[in-house]
Steps between C-alpha positions, in 0.01 A plus 500: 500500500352317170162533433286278224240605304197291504335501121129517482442175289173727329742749430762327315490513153218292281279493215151522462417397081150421425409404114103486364436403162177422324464285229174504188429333194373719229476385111681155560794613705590545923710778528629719861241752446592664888844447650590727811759493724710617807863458617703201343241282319377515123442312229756509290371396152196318358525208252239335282762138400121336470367750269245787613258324724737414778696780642857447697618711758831497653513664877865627597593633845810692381648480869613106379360389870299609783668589827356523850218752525425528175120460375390397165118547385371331169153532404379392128157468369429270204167643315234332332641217228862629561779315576867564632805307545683643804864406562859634609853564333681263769508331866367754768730553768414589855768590731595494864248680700692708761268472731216620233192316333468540091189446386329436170116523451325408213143545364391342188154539320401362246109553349263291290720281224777654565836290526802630776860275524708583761787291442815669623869385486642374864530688814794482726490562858807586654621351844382749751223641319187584656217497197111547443341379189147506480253457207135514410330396203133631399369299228154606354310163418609421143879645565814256493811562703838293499773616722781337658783567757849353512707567825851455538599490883838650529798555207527184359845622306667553858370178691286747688233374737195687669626483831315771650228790386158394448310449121087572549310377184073549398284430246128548447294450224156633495272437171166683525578658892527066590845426625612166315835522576730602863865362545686718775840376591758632754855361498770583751890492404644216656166324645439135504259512222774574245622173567211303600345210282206665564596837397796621230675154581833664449446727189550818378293493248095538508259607227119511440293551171121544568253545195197591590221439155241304661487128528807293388383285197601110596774473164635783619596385825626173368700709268633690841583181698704403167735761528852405681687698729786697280787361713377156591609347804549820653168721519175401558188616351118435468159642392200555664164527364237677737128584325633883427867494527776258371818515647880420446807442683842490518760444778834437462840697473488652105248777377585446157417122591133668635469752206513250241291273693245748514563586112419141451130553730433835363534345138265268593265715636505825278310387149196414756444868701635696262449329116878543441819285503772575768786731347782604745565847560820612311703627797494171698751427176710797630 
């Protein structure tokens, strides 16, 4: 006789990494004044390429990609006047589920004049994977927040396709306890709306860049519309102004194609909430 054990999906093997980090401005300069964290998550160095007033931080998961069951927690609070450039080393990779959700939940404030970027590299999402990303935004009334999201369905080095798992996406912004902002998103692995005209029309690429600094000013949004797609008569983009949140998108089937499209918005955008010119980030060069 042959007997099979039956794992516990809860028990298997996971990680639980949550990273907080608190940002101030004192004398001229943001700096990471609090910075705790648990399991596989940290940041792993500051930068100031822009001189003192604008502080970079790089956020590494040292696993290299998140795996069924695993839970990631990011909390940051920008004080008063700071401001912080958040990004990451490379591409984040999550990988077949085995029958286990991975989750990431993030929380963002950012107080009175204070500036927060979000503005990570891609994120893959294996075929198979079943994934949880969800993110609020607290703005106090005079803050300014620019974040965007790139999503890669599938390995586009092997041809691979999201044929099955499920990808659940939300946003909220709230300025002064008002929401302004909710986008909540649910795509299945294989469903019609990966191929609809309607929905990803056929592409594995998708990406959204929201800033949220008040009213968009009309040059600004001509200067928008004016920029093209960065792989022409293949992705698609366009901007939307709404009376407290301008957005950006990108679909196609290249997240460089997305990343320098949004490089091209964000440049755009930047000297107005935040007084300064657009400088990349020295590890996207890496």
């Amino acid at each position: 006789m042959h007997t099979t054990a039956v794992l516990n999906p809860i028990a298997l093997p996971h990680w639980e990494a949550e990273l907080k980090l608190g940002f101030i401005r004192r004398d001229g300069r943001s700096y990471l004044a609090q910075r705790h964290h648990r399991g596989p998550l940290v940041v792993q160095k500051t930068l100031y390429p822009e001189g003192e007033s604008v502080c970079h931080a790089i956020i590494l998961h040292p696993p290299g990609g998140v795996a069924g069951g695993d839970r990631l927690k990011i909390s940051v609070n920008a004080g008063q006047d700071a401001h912080a450039l958040l990004t990451t080393p490379g591409a984040g990779k999550w990988y077949k589920a085995n029958g286990r959700e991975a989750s990431q939940h993030v929380e963002f404030q950012v107080d009175d004049n204070a500036v927060l970027e979000w503005l990570p590299q891609e994120t893959i999402v294996y075929d198979a994977a079943q994934v949880v990303w969800d993110t609020t935004v607290t703005l106090a009334e005079s803050a300014r927040y620019a974040g965007w999201e790139i999503t890669c369905l599938g390995r586009q080095a092997s041809s691979e396709q999201f044929q099955s798992g499920s990808l659940r996406q939300g946003l909220r912004i709230y300025r002064s306890s008002r929401l302004i902002w909710a986008e909540h998103g649910k795509l299945d692995g294989g469903a019609e709306m990966l191929l609809s005209p309607v929905g990803l029309h056929g592409c594995s690429v998708y990406a959204t860049f929201v800033v949220a600094a008040g009213s968009t000013p009309p040059q600004l949004l001509e200067g928008c519309r004016a920029v093209p797609a960065a792989d022409p008569g293949q992705g698609r983009v366009g901007v939307t102004a709404l009376p407290e949140v301008f957005v950006a998108r990108y679909l196609g089937n290249s997240a460089q194609a997305a990343r320098h499209y949004f490089e091209a918005i964000w440049a755009v955008w930047r000297p107005h909430y935040a007084g300064v010119a657009a400088q990349r980030p020295r590890i996207w060069n890496t």
